[in-house]
PLY file of the C-alpha trace (Angstrom):
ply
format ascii 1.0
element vertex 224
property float x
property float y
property float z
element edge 223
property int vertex1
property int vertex2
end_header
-55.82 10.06 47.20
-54.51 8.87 44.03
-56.53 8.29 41.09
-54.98 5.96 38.07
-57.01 6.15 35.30
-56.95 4.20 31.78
-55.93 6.60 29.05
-58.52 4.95 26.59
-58.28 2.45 23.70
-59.32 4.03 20.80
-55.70 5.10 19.20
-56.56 9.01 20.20
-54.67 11.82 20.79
-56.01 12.67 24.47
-54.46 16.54 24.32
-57.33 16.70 21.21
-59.78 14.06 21.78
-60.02 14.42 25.46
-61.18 10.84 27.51
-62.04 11.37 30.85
-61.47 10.67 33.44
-58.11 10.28 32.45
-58.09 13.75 31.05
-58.93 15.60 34.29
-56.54 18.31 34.73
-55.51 18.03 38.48
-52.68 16.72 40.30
-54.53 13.87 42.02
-54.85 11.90 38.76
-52.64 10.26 37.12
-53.84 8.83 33.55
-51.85 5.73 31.81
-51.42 4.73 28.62
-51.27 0.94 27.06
-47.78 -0.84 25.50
-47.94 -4.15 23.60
-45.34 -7.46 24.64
-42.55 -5.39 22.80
-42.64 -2.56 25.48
-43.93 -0.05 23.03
-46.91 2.04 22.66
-49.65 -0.21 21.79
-51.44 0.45 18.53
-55.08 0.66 20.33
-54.05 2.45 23.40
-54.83 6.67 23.11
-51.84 9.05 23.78
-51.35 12.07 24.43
-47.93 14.14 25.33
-49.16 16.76 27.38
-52.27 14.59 28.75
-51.49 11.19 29.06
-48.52 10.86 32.01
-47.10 7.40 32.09
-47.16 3.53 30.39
-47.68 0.25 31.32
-47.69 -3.24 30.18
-51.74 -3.94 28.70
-51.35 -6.46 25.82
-51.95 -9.90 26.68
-52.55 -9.72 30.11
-53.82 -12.67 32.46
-56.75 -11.18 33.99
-58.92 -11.77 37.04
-62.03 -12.30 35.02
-62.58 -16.32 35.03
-63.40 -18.02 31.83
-63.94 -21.67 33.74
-62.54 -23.32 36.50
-58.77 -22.66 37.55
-58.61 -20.20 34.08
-58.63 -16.50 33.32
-59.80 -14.62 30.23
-56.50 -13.12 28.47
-57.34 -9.18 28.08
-55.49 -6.03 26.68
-56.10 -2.32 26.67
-55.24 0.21 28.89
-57.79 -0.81 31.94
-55.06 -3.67 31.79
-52.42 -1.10 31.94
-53.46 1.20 34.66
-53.68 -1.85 37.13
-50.11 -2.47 36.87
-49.66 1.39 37.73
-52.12 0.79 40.90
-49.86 -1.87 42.15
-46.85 0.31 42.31
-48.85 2.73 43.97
-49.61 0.35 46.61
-45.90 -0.90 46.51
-44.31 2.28 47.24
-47.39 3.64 49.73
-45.87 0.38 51.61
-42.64 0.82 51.44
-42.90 4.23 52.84
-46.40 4.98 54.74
-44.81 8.47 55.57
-45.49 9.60 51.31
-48.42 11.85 50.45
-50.47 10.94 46.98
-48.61 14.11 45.44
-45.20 12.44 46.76
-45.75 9.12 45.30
-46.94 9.93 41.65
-43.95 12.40 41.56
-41.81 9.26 42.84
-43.39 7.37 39.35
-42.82 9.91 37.12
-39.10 10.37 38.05
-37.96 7.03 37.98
-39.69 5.62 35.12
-38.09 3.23 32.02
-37.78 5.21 28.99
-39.11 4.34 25.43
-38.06 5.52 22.10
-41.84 5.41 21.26
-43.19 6.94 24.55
-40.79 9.86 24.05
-43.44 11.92 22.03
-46.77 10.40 23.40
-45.91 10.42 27.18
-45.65 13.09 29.29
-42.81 11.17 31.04
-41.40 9.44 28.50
-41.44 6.32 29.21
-43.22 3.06 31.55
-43.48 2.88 34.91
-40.63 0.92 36.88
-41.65 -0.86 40.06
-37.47 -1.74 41.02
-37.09 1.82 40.55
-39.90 3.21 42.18
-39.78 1.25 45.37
-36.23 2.38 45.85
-36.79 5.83 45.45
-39.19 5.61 47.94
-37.07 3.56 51.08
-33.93 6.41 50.01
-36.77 9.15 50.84
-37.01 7.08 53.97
-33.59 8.12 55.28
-32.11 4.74 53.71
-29.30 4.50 51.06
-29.43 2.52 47.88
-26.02 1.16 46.75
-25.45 1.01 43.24
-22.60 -0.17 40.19
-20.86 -2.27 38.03
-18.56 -5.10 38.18
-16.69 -5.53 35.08
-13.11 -7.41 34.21
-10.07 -5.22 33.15
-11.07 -5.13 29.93
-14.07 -3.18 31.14
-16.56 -6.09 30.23
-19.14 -6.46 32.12
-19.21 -9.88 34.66
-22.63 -11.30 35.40
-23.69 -13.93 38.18
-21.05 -11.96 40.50
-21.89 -11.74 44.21
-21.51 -7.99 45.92
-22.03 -8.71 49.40
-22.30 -5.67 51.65
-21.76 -6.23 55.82
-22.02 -3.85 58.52
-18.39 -3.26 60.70
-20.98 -2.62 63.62
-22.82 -4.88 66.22
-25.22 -6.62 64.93
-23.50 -7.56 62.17
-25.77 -7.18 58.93
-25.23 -9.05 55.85
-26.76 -8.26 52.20
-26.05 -9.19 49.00
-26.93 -8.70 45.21
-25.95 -11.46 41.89
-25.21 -8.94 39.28
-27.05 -8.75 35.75
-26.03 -9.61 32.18
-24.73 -6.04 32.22
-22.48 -6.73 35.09
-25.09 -3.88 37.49
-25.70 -5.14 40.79
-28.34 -2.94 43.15
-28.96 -2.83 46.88
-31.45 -1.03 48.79
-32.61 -0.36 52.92
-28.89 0.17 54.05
-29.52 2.48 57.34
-26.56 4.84 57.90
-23.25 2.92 59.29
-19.67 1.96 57.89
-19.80 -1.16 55.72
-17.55 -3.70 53.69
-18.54 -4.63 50.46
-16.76 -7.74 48.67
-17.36 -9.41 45.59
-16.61 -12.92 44.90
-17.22 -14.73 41.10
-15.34 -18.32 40.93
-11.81 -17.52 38.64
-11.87 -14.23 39.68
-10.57 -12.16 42.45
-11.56 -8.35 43.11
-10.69 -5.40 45.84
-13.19 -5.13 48.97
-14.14 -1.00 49.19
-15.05 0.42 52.84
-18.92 2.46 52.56
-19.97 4.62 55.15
-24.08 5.47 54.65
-24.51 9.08 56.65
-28.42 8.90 55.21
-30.71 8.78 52.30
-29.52 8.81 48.96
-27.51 7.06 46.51
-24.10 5.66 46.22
-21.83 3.75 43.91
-19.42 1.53 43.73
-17.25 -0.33 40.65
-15.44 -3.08 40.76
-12.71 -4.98 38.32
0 1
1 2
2 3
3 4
4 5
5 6
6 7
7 8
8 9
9 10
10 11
11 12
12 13
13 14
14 15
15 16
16 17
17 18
18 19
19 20
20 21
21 22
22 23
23 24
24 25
25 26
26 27
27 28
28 29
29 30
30 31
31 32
32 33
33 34
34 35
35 36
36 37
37 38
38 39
39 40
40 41
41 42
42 43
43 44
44 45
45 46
46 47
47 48
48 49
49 50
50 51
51 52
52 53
53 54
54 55
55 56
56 57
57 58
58 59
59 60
60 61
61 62
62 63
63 64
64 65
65 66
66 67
67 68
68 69
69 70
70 71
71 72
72 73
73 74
74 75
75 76
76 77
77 78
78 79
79 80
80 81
81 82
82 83
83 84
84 85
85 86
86 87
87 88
88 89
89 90
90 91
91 92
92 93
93 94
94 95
95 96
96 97
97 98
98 99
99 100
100 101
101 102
102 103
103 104
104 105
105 106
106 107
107 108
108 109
109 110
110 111
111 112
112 113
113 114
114 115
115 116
116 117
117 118
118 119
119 120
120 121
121 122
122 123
123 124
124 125
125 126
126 127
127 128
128 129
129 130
130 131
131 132
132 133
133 134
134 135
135 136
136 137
137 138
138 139
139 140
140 141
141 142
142 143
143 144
144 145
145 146
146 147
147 148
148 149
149 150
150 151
151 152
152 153
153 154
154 155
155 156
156 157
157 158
158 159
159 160
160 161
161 162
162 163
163 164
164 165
165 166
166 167
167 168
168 169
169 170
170 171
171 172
172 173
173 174
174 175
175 176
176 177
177 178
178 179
179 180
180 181
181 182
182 183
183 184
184 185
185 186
186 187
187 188
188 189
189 190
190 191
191 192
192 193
193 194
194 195
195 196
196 197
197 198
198 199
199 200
200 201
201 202
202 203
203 204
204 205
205 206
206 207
207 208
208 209
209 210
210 211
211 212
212 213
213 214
214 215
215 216
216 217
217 218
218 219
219 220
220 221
221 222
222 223
């Protein structure tokens, strides 16, 4: 199993001032540090960059302890934090039964958010990303994520676009994505098959690309 354990909240180097069992030196543990509502390392949570793996969000947090009726206490530290990390655990366990403990903590360490202030007091650099996590696991699944941008010719990018993706096969399967403010658009569980993918924005008109998924991975596709 997988064991997520709170880094500690006493603003200490964990590779010197060790804080178990977050410090436990074996695979099956994976220990978590605290960041504050800016996304940064919080000034109470303990670090460590060789000890202390991953972040999550642990200031301000709604709770499950009830204060009175139909309320919750508001708590920080890093037993807030390493909650969050537990979740995605669970997330990606569900998303793919088939993943081993080992398998899924390597899945959150490789697809995690990166923070300037993590950098040095992370071993991986940065907080964990659900999005990206769950993804990683379904393309480990044998299914494709399709990824990119939609942008005008200017190279600008266009948000509130649609990227629809349909199958060319029977059943016909239909998907779509709304892309961001940064004109990204991201679409997981496509099972291998040919595909048309068209975007539509009112004003605008863009070229539909031909996909053909063969298996697991990733693929991308512009559009202007």
């Amino acid at each position: 199993i997988l064991l997520v354990a709170a880094a500690g909240n006493d603003g200490d180097d964990n590779d010197t001032t060790k804080s178990y069992p977050a410090n436990f030196r074996v695979d099956s543990v994976l220990s978590v540090a605290a960041t504050n509502t800016s996304g940064e390392l919080a000034d109470y949570s303990n670090y460590g960059s060789r000890s202390v793996h991953v972040a999550a969000p642990g200031s301000q947090i709604v709770s499950t302890y009830p204060v009175s009726k139909g309320s919750y206490r508001i708590l920080s530290g890093t037993s807030m934090a390493s909650p969050h990390v537990a979740g995605i655990v669970a997330l990606v366990a569900s998303a793919n039964p088939e993943l081993s403990a080992l398998q899924i903590r390597s899945i959150l360490l490789s697809t995690i958010q990166p923070r300037a202030s993590l950098q040095a007091t992370t071993i991986a650099g940065g907080m964990t990303d659900a999005r990206g996590a769950i993804d990683e696991a379904l393309v480990t699944q044998g299914l494709a994520r399709l990824t990119g941008l939609v942008r005008d010719r200017r190279r600008r990018a266009i948000s509130g676009a649609r990227v629809l993706v349909r199958s060319r096969g029977m059943p016909s399967q239909r998907v779509s994505a709304t892309t961001t403010t940064d004109g990204s658009y991201s679409i997981s569980r496509l099972s291998p098959g040919s595909y048309r993918i068209t975007v539509s924005k009112r004003g605008r008109s863009f070229r539909a690309s031909n996909l053909t998924v063969s298996g697991a991975g990733t693929v991308q596709r512009n559009f202007s």
